[in-house]
N, C-alpha and C positions, 0 to 999 in steps of 0.2 A: 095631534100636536099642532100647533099654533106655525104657519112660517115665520114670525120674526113677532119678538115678545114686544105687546104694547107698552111705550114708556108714555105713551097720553093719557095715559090713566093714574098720571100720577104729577098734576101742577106742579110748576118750577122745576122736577128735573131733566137737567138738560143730558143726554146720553153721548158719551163719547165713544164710536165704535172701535178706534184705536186704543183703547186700555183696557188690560188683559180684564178675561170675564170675572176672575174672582174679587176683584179692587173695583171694576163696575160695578157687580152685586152688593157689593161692602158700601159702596159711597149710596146707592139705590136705598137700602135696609136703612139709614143712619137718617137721611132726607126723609125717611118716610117713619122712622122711629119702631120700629121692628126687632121685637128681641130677638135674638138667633133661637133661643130655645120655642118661639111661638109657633103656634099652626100655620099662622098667615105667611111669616117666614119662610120654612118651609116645603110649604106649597107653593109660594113665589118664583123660592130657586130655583126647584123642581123645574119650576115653565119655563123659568131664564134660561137656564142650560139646556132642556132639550132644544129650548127653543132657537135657542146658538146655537148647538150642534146642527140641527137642519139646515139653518142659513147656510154654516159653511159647507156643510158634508153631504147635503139631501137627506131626505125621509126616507128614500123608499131603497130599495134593496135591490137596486137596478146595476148591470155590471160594470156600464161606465162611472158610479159611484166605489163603486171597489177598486176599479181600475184606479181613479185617483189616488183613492187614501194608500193603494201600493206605494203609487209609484213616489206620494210624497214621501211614505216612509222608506224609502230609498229602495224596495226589494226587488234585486234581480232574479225576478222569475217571471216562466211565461204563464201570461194574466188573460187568458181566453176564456174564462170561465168563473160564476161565483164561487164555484168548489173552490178552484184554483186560488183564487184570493182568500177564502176564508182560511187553507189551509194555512199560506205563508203567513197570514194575518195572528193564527194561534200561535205561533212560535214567536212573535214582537209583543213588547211588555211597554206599554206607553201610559202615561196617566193620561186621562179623557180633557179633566180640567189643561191640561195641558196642552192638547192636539187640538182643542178651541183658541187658547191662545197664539198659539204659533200664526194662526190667521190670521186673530185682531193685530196681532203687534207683530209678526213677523218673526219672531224666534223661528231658529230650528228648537224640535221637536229631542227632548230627552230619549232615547231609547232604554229601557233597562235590561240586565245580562240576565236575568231571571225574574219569575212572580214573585221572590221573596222581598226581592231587592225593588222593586216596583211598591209592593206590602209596605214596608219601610217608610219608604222615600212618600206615600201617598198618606201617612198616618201622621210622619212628622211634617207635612207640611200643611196638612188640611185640605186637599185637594182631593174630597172626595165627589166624586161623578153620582145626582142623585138615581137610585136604583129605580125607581118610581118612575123616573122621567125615560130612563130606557129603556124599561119595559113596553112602553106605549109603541116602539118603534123595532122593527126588527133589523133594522140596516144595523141599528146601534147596538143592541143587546146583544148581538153576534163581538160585539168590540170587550162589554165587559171581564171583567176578573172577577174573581172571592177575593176582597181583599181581609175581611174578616176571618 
């Protein structure tokens, strides 16, 4: 996975790292005239988002990377160990496109009370985290859901 997605590979657009990733992807695809339904699409996003996820989160699956994403999502437990984080980590329900944004723009971070309610809230808003992209990466695919 790429550390941080090329935007020179694409004349005249200009990248704003403060708007959230999915309205950055959206204005990207529209400059570059990209259907959503295409390949190239697709495979773009794909890189976009993993590729923001790394910037903010790291790649690798190292425990002062778990340690953070804890302690951002606020959980009071003791974080000495990957166990230990992936544990508290399965019981939080966050959307991904989400926990990228809270970076760019500074939002807190939605938590949801359940994976239904996470289901929901990620189907009707369109913020689906591509599976493809997190797969490449174990830090991340440890974060996934079924949302399907």
């Amino acid at each position: 996975m790429e550390d941080q997605y090329d935007f020179s590979r694409f004349p005249g657009f200009q990248p704003n790292p403060s708007a959230s990733a999915t309205s950055e992807f959206a204005r990207l695809a529209r400059h570059m005239n990209w259907s959503p339904r295409s390949k190239t699409y697709k495979r773009e996003r794909s890189n976009f988002m993993g590729s923001e996820f790394g910037l903010h989160f790291g790649t690798e699956s190292k425990l002062q990377n778990w340690q953070a994403l804890c302690r951002e999502l606020q959980l009071d437990i003791p974080m000495t160990s990957i166990t230990q984080c992936r544990k508290a980590l399965a019981r939080v329900h966050v959307n991904l496109v989400d926990l990228i944004d809270s970076r760019r723009t500074g939002t807190m971070i939605q938590k949801f009370s359940s994976l239904t309610a996470l289901r929901v809230y990620t189907m009707d808003s369109g913020k689906v985290f591509p599976k493809n992209a997190a797969k490449k990466d174990g830090f991340l695919k440890d974060l996934l859901r079924r949302i399907w």
